[in-house]
Backbone bond lengths (Angstrom), bond angles and torsions (degrees), N, CA, C in turn:
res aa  C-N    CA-C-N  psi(-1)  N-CA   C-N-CA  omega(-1)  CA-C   N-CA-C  phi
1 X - - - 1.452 - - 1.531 108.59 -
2 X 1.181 127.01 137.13 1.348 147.50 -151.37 1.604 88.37 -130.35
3 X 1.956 119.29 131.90 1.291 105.98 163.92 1.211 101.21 -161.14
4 X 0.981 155.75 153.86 1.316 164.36 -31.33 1.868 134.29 100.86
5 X 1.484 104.05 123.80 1.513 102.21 170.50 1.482 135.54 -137.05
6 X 1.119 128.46 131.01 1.520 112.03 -175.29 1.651 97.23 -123.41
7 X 1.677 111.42 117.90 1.761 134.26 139.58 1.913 94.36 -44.13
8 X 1.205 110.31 117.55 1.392 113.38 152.71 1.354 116.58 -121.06
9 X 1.659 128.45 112.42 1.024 114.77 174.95 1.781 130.23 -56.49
10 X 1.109 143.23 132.06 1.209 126.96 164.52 1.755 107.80 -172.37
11 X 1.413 105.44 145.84 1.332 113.81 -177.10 2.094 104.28 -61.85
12 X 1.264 95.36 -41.54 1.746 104.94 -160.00 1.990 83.71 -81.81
13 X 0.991 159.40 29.20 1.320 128.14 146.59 1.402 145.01 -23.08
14 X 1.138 114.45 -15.23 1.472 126.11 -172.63 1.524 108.66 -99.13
15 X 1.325 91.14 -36.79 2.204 107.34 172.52 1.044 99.26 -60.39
16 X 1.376 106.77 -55.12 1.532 101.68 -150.90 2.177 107.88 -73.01
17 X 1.164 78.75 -37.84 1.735 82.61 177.87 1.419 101.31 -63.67
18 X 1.377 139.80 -54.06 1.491 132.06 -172.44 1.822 101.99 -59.52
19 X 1.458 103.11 -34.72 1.610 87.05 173.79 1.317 146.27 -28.83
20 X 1.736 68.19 -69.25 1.708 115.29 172.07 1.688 117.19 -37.33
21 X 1.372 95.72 -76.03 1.454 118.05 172.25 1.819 115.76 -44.09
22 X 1.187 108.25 -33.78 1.412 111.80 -160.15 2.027 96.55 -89.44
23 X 1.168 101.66 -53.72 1.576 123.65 169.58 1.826 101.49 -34.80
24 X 1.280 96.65 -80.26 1.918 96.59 -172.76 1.803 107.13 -76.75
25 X 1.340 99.34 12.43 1.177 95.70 -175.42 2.031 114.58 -85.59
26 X 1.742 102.72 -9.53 1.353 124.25 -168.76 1.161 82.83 -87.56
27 X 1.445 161.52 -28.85 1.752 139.84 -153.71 1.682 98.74 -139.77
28 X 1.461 114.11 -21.25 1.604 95.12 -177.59 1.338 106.23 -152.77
29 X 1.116 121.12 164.66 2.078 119.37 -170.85 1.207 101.28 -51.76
30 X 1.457 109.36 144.43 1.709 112.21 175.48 1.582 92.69 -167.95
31 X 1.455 101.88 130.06 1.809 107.51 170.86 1.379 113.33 -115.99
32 X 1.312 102.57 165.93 1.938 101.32 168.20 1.605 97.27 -147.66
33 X 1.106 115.14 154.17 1.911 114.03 -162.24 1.869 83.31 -179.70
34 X 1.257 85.58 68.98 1.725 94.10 156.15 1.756 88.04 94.75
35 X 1.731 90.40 -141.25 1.542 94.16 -175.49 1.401 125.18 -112.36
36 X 2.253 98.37 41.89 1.572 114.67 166.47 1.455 94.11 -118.43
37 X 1.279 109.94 169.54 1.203 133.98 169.26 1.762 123.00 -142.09
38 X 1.081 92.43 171.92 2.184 90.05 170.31 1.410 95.58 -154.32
39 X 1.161 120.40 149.20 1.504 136.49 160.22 1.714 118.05 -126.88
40 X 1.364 114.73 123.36 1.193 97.41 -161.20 1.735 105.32 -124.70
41 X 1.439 107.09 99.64 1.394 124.02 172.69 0.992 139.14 -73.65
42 X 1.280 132.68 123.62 1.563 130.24 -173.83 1.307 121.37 -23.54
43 X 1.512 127.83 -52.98 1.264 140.85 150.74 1.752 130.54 -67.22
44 X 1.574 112.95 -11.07 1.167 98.11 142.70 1.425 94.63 174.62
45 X 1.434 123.99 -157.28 1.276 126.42 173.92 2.096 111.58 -119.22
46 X 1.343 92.73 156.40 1.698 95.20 169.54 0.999 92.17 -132.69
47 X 1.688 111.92 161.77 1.404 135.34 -167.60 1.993 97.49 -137.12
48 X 1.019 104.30 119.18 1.285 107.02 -177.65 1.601 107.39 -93.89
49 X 1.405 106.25 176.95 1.454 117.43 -173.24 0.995 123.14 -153.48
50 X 1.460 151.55 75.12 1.775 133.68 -160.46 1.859 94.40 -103.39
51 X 1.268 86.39 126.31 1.445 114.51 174.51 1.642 111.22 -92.70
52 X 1.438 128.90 172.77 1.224 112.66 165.51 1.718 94.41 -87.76
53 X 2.218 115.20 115.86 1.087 105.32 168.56 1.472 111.20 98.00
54 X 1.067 119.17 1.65 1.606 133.95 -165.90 1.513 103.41 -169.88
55 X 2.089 96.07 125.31 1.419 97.76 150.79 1.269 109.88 -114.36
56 X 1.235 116.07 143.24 1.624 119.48 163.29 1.303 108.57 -113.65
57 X 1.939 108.16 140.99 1.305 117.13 -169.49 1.684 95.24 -124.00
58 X 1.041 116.08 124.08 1.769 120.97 171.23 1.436 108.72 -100.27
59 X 1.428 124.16 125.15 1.372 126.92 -165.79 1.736 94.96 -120.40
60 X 0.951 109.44 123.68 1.945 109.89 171.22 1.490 99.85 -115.23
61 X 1.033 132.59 156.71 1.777 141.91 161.83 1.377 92.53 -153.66
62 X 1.947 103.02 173.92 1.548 116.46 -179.05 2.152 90.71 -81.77
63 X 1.234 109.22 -44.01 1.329 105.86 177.53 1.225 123.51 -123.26
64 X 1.311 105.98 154.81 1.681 118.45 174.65 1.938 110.13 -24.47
65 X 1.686 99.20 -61.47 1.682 114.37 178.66 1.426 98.71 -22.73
66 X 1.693 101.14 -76.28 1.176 132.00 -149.41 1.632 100.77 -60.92
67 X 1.239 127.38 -12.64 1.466 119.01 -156.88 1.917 81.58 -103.50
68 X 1.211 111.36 -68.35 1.214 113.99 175.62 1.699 125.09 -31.95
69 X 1.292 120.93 -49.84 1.551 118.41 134.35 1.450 130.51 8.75
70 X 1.476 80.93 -91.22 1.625 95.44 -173.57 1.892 101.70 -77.98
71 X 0.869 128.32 -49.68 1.673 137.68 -179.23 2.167 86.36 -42.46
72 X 1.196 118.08 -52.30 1.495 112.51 177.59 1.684 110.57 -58.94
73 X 1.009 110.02 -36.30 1.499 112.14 -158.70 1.521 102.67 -91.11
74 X 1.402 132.27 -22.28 1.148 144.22 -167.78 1.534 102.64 -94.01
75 X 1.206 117.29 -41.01 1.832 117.30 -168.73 1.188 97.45 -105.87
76 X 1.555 141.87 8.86 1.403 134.40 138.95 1.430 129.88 -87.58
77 X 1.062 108.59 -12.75 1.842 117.24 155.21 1.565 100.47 -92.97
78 X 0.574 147.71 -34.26 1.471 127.92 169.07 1.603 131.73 -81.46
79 X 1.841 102.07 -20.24 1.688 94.26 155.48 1.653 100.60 -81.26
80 X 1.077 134.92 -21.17 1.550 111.86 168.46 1.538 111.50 -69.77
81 X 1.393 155.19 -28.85 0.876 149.65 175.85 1.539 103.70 -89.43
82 X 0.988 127.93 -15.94 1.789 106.74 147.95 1.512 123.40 -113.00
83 X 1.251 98.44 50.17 1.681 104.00 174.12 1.421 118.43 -58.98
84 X 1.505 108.86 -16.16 2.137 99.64 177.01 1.856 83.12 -88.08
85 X 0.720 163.65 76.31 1.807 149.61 177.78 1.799 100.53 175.99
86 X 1.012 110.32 130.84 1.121 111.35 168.61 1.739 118.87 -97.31
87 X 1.207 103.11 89.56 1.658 108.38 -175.88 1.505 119.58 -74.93
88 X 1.304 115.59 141.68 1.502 118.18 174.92 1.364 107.78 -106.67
89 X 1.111 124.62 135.70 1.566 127.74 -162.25 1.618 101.00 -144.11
90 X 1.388 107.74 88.94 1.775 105.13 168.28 1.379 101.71 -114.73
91 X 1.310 127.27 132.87 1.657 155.25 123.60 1.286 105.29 -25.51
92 X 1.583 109.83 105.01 1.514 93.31 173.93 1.921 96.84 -139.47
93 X 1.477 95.44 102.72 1.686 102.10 -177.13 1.533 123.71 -32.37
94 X 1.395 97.53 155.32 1.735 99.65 -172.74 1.367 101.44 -131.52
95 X 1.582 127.06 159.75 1.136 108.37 165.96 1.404 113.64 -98.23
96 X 1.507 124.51 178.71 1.139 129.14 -158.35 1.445 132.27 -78.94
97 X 1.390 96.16 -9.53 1.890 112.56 154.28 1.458 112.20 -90.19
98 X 0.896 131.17 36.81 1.526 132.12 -159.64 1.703 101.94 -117.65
């Protein structure tokens, strides 16, 4: 298991996660139940998080490839949905008890 996390600073976390969720929610499972979410991709799943001021994105896959994948596909719909904001988005691996 391959997993992954990105701290995103931002005031709008809650937008951006309902975005998110609602967006991949037209082609593949995706929930929202408050201010978590899950999206669940062929190559793996993310687990969202809106903090007040913070999003956190949890990325799991069977492999590194596969995590990186979706970690690409996930933080390029979301710098397009915060195109007025300049977001910083680093992947920073976890281990698997984490």
């Amino acid at each position: 298991m391959s997993i992954s996390e990105a701290r995103i600073e931002t005031v709008h976390s809650q937008r951006y996660l309902g975005q998110l969720c609602k967006h991949f929610g037209h082609r593949i499972p995706a929930t929202q139940e408050g201010d978590t979410g899950r999206i669940q991709f062929p190559a793996g799943i993310c687990s969202l998080s809106a903090e007040p001021g913070l999003l956190v994105l949890r990325m799991e896959a069977e492999d590194e490839l596969a995590r990186r994948l979706v970690e690409g596909v996930v933080g390029s719909h979301l710098e397009r949905f915060a195109f007025r904001e300049s977001l910083t988005i680093t992947w920073a691996p976890q281990s698997a008890a984490a």
